[in-house]
MIDOSE-1310 file (N, C-alpha, C; in nm, 2 decimals, decimal comma, always signed):
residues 258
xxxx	+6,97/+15,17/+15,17/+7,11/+15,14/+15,15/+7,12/+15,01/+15,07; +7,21/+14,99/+14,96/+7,25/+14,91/+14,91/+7,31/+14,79/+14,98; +7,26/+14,67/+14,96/+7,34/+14,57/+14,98/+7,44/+14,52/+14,98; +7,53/+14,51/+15,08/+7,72/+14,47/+15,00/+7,74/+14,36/+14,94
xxxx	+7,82/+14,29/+14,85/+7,78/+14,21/+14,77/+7,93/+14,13/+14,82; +7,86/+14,00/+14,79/+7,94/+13,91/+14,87/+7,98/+13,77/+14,76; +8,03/+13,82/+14,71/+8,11/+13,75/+14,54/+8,19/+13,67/+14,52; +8,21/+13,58/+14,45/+8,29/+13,49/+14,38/+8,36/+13,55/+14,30
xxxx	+8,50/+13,55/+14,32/+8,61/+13,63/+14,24/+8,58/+13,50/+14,12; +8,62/+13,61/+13,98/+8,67/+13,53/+13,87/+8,78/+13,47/+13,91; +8,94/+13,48/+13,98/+9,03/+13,44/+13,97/+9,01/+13,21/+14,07; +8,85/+13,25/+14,16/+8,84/+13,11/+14,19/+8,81/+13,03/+14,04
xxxx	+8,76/+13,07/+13,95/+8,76/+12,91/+13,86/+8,77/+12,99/+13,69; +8,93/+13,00/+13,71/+9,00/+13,03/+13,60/+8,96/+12,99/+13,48; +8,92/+12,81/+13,52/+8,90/+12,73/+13,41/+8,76/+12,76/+13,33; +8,71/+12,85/+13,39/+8,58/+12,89/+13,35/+8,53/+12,96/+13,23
xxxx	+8,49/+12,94/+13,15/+8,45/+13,05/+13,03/+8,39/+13,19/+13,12; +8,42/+13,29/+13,05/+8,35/+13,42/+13,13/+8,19/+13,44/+13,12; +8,14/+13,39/+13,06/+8,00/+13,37/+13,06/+7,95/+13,32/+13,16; +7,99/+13,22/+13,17/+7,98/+13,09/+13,30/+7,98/+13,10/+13,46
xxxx	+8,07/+13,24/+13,45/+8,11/+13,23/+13,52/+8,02/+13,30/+13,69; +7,90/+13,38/+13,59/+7,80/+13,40/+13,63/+7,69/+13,33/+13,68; +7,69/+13,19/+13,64/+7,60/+13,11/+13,65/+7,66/+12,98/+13,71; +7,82/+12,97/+13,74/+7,87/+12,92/+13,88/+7,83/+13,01/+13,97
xxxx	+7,86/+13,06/+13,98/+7,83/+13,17/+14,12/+7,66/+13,14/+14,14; +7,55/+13,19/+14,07/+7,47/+13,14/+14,09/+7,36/+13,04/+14,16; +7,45/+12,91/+14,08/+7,38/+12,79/+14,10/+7,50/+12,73/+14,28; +7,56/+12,80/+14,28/+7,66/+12,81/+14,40/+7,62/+12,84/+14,54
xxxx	+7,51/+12,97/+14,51/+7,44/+13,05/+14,61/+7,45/+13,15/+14,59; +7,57/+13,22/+14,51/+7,61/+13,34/+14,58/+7,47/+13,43/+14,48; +7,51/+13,58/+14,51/+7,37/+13,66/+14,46/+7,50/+13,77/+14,35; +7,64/+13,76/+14,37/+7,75/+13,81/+14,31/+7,85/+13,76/+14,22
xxxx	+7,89/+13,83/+14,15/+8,06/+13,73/+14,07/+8,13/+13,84/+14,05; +8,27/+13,83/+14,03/+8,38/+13,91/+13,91/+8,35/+13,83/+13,78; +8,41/+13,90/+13,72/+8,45/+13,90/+13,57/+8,55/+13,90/+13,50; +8,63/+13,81/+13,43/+8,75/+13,84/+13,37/+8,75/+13,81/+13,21
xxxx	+8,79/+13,93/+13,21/+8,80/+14,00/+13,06/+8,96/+13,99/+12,99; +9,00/+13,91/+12,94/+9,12/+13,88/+12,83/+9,09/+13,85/+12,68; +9,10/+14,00/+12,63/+9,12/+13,97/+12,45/+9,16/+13,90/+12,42; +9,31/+13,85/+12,47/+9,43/+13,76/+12,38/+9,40/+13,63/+12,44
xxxx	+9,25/+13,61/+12,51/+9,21/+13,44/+12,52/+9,08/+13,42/+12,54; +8,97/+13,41/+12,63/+8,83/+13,37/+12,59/+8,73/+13,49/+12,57; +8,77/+13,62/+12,62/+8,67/+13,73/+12,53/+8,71/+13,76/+12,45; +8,59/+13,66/+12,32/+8,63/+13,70/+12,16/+8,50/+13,73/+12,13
xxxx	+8,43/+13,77/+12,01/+8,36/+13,89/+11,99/+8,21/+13,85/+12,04; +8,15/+13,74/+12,07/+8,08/+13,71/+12,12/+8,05/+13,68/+12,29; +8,16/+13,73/+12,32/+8,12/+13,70/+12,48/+8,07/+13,80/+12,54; +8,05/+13,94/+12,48/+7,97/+14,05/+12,55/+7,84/+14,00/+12,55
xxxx	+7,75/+13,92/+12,42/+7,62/+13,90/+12,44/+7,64/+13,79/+12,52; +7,69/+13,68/+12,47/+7,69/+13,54/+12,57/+7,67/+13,61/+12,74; +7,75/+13,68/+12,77/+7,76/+13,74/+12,92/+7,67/+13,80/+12,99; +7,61/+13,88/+12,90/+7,48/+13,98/+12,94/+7,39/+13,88/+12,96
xxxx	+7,37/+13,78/+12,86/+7,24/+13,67/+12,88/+7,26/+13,64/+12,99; +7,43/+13,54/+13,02/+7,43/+13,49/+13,13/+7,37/+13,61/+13,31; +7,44/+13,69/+13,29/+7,40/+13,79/+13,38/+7,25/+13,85/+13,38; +7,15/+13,78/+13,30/+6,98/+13,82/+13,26/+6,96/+13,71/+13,31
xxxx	+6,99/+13,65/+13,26/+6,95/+13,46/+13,30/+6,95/+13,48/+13,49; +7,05/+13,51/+13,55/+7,12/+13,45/+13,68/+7,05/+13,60/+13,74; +7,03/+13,71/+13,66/+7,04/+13,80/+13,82/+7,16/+13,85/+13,88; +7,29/+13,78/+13,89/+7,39/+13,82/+13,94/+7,49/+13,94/+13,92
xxxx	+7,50/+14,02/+14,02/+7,56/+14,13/+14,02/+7,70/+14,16/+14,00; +7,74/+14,23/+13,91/+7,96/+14,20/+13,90/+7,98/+14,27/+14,00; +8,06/+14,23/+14,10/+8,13/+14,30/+14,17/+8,26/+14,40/+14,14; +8,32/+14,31/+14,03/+8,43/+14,40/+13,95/+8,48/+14,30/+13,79
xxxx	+8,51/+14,38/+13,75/+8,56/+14,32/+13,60/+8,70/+14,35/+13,61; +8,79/+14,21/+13,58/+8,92/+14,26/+13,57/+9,00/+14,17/+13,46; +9,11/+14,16/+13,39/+9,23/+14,23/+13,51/+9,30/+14,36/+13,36; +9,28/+14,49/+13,40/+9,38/+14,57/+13,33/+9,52/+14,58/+13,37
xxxx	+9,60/+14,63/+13,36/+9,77/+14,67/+13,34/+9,80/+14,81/+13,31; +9,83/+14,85/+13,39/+9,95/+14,99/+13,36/+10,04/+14,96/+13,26; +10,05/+15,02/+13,18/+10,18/+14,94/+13,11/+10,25/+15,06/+13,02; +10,37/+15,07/+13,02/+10,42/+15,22/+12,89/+10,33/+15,30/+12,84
xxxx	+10,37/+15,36/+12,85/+10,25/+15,50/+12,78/+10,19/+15,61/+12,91; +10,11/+15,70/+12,85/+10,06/+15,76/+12,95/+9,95/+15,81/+12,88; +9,86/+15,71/+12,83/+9,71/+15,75/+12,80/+9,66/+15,61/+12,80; +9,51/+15,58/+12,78/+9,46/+15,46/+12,80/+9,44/+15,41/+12,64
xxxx	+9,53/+15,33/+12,67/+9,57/+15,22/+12,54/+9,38/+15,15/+12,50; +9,40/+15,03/+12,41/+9,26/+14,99/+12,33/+9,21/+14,89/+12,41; +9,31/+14,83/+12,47/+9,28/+14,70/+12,59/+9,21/+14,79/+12,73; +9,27/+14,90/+12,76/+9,19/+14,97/+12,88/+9,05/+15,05/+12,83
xxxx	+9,03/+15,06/+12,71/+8,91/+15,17/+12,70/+8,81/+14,99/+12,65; +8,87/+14,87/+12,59/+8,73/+14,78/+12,61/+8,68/+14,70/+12,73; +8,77/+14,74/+12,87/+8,77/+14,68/+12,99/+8,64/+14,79/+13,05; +8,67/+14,90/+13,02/+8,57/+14,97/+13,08/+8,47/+14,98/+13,02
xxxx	+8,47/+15,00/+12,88/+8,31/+14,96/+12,79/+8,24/+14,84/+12,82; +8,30/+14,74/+12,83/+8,28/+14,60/+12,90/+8,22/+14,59/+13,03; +8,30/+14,64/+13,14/+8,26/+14,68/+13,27/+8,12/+14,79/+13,24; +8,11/+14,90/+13,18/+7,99/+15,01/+13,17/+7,85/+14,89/+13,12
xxxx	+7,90/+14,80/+13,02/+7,80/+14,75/+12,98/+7,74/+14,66/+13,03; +7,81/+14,58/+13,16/+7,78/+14,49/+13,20/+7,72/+14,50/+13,38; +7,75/+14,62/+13,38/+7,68/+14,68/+13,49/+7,78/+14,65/+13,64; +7,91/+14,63/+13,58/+8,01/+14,62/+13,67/+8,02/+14,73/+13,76
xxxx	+8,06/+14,73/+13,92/+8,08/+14,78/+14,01/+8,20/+14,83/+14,01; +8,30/+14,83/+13,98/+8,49/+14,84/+13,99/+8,54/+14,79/+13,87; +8,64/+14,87/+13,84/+8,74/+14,74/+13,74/+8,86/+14,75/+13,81; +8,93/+14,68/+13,78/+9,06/+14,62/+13,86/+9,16/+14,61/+13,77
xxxx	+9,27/+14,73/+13,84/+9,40/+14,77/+13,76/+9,48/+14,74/+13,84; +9,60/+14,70/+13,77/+9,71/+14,65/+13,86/+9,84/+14,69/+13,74; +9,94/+14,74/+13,86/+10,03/+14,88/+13,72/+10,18/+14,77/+13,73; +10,23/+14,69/+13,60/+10,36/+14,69/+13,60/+10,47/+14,84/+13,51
xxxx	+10,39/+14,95/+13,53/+10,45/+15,03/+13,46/+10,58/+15,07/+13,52; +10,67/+15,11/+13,45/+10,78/+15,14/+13,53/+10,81/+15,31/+13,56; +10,73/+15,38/+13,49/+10,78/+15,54/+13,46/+10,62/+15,61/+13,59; +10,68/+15,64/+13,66/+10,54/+15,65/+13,77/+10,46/+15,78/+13,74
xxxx	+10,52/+15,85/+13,67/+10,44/+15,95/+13,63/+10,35/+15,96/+13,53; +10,37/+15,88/+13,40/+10,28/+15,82/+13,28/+10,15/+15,74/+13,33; +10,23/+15,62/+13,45/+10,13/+15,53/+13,49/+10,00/+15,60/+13,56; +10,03/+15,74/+13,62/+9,94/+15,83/+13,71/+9,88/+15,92/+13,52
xxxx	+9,93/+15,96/+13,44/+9,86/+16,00/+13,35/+9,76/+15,91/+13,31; +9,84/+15,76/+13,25/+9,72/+15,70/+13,22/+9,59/+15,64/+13,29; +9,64/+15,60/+13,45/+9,53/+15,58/+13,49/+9,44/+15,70/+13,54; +9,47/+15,78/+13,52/+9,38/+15,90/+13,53/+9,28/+15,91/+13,38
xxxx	+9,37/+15,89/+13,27/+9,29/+15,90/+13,12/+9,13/+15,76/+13,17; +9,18/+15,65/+13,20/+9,13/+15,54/+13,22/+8,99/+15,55/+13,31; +9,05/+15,66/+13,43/+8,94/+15,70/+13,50/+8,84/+15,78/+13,44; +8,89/+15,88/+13,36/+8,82/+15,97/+13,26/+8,73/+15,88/+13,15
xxxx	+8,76/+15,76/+13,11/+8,67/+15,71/+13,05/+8,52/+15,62/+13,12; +8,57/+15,63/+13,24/+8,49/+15,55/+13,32/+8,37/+15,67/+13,34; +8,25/+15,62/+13,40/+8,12/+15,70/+13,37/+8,08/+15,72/+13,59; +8,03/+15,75/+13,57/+7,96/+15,79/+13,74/+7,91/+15,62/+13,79
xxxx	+7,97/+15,56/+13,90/+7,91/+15,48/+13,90/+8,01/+15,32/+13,93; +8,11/+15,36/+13,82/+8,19/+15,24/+13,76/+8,33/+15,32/+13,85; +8,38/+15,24/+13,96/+8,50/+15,28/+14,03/+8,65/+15,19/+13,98; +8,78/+15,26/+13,90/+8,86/+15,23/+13,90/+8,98/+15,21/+13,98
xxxx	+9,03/+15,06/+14,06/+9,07/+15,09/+14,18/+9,21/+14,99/+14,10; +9,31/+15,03/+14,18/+9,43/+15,01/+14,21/+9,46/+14,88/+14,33; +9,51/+14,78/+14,23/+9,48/+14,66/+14,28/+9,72/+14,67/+14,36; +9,75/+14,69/+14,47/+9,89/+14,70/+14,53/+9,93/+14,54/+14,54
xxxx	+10,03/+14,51/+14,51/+10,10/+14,40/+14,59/+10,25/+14,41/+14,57; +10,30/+14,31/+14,65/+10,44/+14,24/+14,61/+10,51/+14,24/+14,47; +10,39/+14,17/+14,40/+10,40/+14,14/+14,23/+10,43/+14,29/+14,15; +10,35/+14,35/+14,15/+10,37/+14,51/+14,13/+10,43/+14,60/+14,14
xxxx	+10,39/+14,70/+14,04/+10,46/+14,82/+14,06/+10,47/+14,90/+14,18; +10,34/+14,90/+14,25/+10,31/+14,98/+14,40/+10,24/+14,84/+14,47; +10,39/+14,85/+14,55/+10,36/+14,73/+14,63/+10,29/+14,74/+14,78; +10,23/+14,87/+14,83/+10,20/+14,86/+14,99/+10,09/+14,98/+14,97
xxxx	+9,97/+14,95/+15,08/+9,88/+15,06/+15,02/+9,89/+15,20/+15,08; +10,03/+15,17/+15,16/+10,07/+15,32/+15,18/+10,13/+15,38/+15,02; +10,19/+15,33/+14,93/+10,23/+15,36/+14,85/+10,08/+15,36/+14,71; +9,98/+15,32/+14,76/+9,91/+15,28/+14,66/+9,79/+15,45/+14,68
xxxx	+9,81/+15,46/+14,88/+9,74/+15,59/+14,89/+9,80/+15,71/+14,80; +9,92/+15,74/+14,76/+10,01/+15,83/+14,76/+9,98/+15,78/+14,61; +10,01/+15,72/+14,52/+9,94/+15,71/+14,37/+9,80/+15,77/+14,38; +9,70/+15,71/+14,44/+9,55/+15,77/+14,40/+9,55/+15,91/+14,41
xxxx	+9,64/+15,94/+14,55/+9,61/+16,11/+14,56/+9,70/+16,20/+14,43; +9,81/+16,14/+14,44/+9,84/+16,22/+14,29/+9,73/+16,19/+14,17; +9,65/+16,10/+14,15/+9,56/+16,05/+14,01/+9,47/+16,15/+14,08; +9,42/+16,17/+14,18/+9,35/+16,28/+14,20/+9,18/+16,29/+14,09
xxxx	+9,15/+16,20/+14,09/+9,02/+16,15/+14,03/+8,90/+16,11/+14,12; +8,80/+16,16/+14,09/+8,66/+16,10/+14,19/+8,61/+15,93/+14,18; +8,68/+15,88/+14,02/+8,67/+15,73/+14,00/+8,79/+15,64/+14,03; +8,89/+15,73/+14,11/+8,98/+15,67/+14,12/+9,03/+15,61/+14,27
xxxx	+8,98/+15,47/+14,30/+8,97/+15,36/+14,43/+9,08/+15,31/+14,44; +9,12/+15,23/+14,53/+9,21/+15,10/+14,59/+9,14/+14,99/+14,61; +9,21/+14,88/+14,61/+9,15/+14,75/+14,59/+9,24/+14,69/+14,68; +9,15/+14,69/+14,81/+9,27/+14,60/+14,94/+9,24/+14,40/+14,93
xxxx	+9,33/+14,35/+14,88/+9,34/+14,22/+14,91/+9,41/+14,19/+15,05; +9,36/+14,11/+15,16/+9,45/+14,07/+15,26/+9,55/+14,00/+15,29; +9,59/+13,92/+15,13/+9,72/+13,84/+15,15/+9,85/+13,95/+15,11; +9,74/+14,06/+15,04/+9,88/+14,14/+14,95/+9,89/+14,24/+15,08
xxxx	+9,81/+14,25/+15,17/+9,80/+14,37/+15,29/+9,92/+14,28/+15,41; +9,87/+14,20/+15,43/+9,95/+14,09/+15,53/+10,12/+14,12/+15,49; +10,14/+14,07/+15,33/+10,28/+14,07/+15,27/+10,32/+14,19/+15,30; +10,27/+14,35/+15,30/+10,33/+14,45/+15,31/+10,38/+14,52/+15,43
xxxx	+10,31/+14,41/+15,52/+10,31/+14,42/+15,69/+10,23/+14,56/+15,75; +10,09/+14,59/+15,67/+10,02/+14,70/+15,68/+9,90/+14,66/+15,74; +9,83/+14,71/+15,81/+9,73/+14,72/+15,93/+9,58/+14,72/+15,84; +9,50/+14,64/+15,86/+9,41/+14,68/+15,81/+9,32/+14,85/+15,83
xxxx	+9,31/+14,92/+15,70/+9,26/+15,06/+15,77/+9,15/+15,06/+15,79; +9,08/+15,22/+15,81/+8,94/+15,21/+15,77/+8,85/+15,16/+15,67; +8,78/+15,10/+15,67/+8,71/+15,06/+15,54/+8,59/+15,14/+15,55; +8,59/+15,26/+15,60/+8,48/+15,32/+15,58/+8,54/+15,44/+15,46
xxxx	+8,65/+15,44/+15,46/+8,71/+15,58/+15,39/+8,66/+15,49/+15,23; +8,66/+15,59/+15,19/+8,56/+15,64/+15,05/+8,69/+15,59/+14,94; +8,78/+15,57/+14,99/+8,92/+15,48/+14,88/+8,91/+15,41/+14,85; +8,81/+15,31/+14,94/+8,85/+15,11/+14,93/+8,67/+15,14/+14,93
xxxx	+8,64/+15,12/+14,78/+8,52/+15,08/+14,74/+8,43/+14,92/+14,79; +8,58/+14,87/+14,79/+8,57/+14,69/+14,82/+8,69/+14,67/+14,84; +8,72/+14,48/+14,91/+8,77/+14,46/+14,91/+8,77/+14,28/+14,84; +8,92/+14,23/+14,86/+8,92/+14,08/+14,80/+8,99/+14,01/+14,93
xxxx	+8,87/+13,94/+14,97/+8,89/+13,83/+15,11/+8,97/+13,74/+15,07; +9,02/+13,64/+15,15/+9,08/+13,51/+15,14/+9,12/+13,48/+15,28; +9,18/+13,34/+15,34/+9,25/+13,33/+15,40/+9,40/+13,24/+15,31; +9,53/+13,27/+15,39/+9,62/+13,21/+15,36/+9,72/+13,13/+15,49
xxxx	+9,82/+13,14/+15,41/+9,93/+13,16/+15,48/+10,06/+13,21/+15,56; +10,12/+13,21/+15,63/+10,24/+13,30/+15,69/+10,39/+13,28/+15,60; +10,35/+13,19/+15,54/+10,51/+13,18/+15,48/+10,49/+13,28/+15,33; +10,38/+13,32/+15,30/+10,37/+13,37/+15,20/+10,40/+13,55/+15,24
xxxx	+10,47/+13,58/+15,34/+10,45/+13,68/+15,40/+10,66/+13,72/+15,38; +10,70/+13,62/+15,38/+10,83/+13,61/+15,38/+10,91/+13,57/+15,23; +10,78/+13,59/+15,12/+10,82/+13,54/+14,95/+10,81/+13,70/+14,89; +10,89/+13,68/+14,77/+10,91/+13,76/+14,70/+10,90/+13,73/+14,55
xxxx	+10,88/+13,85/+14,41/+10,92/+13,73/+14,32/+10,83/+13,63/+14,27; +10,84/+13,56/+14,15/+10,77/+13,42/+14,15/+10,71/+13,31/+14,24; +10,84/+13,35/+14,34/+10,76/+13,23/+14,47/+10,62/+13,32/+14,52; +10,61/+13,45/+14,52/+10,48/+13,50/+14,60/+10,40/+13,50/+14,53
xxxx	+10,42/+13,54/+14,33/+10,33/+13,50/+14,26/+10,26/+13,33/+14,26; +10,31/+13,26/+14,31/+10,28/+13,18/+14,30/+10,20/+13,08/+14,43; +10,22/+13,16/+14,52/+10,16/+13,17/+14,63/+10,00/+13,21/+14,64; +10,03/+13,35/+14,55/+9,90/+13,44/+14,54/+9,80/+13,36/+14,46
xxxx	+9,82/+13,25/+14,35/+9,74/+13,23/+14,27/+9,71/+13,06/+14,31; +9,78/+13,03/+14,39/+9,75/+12,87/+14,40/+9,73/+12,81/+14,57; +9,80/+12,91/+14,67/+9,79/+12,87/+14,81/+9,71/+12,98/+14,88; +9,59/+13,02/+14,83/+9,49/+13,13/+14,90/+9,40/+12,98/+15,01
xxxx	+9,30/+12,98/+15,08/+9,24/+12,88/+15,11/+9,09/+12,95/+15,16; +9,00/+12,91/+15,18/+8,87/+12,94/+15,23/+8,89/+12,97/+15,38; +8,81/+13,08/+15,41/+8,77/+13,17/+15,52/+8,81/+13,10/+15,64; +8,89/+13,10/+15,73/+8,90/+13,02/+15,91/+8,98/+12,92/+15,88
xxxx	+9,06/+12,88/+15,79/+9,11/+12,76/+15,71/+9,28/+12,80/+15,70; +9,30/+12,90/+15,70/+9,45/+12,94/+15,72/+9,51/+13,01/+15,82; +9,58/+13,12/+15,76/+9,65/+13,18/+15,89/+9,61/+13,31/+15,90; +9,55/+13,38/+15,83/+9,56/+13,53/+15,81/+9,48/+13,57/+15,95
xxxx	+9,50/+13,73/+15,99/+9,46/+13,75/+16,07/+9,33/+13,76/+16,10; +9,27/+13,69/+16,21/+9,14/+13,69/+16,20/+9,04/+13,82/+16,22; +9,09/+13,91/+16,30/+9,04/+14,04/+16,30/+9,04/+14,08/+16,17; +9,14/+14,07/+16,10/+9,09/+14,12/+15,94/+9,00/+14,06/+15,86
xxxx	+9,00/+13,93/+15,89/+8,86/+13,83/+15,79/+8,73/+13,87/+15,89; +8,73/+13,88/+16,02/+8,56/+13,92/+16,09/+8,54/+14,05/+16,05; +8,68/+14,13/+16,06/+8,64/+14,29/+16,05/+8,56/+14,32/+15,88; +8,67/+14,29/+15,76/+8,58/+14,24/+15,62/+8,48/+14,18/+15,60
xxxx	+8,47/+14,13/+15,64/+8,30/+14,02/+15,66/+8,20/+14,11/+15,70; +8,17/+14,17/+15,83/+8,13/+14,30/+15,91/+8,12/+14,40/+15,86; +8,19/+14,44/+15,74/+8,21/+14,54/+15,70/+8,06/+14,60/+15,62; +8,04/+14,72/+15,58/+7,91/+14,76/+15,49/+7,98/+14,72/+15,35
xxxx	+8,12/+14,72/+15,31/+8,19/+14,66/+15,18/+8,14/+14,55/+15,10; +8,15/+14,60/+14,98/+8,16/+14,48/+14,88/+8,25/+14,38/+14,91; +8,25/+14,25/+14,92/+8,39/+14,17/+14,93/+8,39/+14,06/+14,79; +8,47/+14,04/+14,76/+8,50/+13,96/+14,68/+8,61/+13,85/+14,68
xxxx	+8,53/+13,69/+14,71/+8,60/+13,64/+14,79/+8,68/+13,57/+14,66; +8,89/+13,58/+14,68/+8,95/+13,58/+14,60/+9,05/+13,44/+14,67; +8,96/+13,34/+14,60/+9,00/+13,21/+14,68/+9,09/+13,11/+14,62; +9,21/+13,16/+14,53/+9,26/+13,10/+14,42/+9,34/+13,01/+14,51
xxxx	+9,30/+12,83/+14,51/+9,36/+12,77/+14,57/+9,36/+12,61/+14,42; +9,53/+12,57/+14,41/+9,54/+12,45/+14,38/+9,48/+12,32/+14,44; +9,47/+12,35/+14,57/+9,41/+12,20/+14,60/+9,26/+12,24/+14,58; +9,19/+12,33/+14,57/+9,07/+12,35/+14,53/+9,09/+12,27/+14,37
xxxx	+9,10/+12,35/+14,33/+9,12/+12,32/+14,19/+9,14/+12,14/+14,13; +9,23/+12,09/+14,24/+9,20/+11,94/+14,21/+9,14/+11,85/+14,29; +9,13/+11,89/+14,39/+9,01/+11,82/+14,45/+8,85/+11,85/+14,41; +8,85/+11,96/+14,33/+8,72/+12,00/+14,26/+8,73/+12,02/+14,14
xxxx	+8,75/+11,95/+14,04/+8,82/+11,98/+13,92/+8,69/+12,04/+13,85; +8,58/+12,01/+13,85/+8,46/+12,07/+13,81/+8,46/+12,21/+13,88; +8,46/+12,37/+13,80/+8,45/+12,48/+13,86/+8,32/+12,49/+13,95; +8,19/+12,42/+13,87/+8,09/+12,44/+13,94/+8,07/+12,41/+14,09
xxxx	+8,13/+12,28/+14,09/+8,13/+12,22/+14,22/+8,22/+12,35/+14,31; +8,36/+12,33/+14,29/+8,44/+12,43/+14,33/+8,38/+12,55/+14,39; +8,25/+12,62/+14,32/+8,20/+12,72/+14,35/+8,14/+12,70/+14,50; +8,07/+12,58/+14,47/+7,92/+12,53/+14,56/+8,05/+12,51/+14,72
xxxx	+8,16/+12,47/+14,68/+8,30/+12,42/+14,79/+8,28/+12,60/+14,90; +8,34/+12,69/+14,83/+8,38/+12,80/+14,85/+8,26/+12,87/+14,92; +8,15/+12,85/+14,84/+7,99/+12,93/+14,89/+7,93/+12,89/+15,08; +7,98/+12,70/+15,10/+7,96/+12,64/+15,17/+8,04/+12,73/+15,30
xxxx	+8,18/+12,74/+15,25/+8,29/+12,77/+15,35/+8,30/+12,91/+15,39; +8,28/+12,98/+15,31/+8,30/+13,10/+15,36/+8,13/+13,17/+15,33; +8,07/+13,14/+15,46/+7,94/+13,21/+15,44/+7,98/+13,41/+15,53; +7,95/+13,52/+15,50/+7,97/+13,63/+15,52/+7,96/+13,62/+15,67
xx	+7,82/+13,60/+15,77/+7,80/+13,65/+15,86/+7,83/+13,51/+15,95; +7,86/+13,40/+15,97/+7,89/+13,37/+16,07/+7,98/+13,35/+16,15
């Protein structure tokens, strides 16, 4: 049996080049990373080799490569077929889609096309929140089953599970390939809108350190799952303005099994 992999989300050190970002995680402890992949800012044509080195260099496994968009249309646009070439080539685990589409039927064509480009191996999961088009993973079950694809997952975050007031489920079911850990807050449970975007990307905090339920942080921890710990916190960020350190912060705090 494979090992579950116990990862440094790209979204902890933004400030990071994507290359890099493999070799924070690394020199951090971890044996995992994400990946984030944006054309319109630091993957420009050289960061597929820069990346691979880094990921030859370090050893480190992607847990997922993100972040795609649902967006108008109902086929997979040029930005979703080099997310998954990217992901195929990099030996990524998941990629991570998240739909502001508004037409729900297109958005189930194209992430079906999307899954069609994906190869045996590489799981396309449906990242639900507040922020989103499919805000609760009851609504996010009811998309995959219509997308009706074998590459097509869910991606349970527990601040965006908490906001939807939804139970942690099985994590054995074959839907939730992985998951994205964190602890938070309760007031982020009663935001909507920009205030919860803003919540989601700046007031997450390291593992036993906030409020979230703790049967959900032991039960994910415990789990045979991938986790990917999605620790996007501002006072991280300035109290560790150096990402690397930041890493070494996060690796310290949230160790898996104890």
């Amino acid at each position: 049996m494979t090992e579950p992999l116990w990862a440094l989300a790209a979204g902890c050190v933004p400030d990071a080049k994507p290359w890099d970002i493999p070799r924070i995680a690394f020199e951090a402890g971890f044996l995992s990373s994400g990946m984030w992949v944006d054309p319109k800012t630091t993957w420009g044509p050289d960061a597929l080799i820069k990346t691979r080195r880094a990921l030859r260099d370090t050893g480190i496994s992607l847990v997922d490569v993100e972040v795609g968009w649902l967006e108008p249309g109902d086929g997979a646009e040029d930005t979703h077929k080099l997310l998954v070439d990217v992901a195929l080539e990099l030996g990524a685990r998941n990629l991570l889609m998240v739909s502001r589409h508004t037409d729900l039927e297109a958005s189930i064509s194209q992430f079906r096309a999307i899954c069609d480009r994906a190869e045996e191996g590489l799981r396309v999961c449906l990242e639900f929140g507040e922020f989103t088009s499919i805000k609760s993973l009851g609504h996010a079950k009811e998309f995959v089953s219509k997308v009706d694809h074998p590459n097509a997952g869910i991606l349970i975050d527990l601040m965006h599970l908490n906001r939807s007031g939804e139970a942690l489920p099985d994590l054995d079911d074959l839907r939730f390939p992985y998951v994205q850990s964190c602890d938070f807050y309760q007031s982020s449970a009663s935001m909507s809108g920009r205030d919860y975007i803003m919540a989601a990307v700046d007031d997450r905090c390291c593992l036993g350190e906030g409020e979230g339920r703790l049967g959900d942080l032991v039960g994910v921890a415990r789990s045979g799952k991938d986790v990917s710990l999605e620790i996007r916190s501002k006072r991280l960020r300035e109290h560790f303005p150096d990402p690397w350190a930041r890493g070494v912060e996060i690796f310290q705090k949230c160790q898996r099994y104890v």
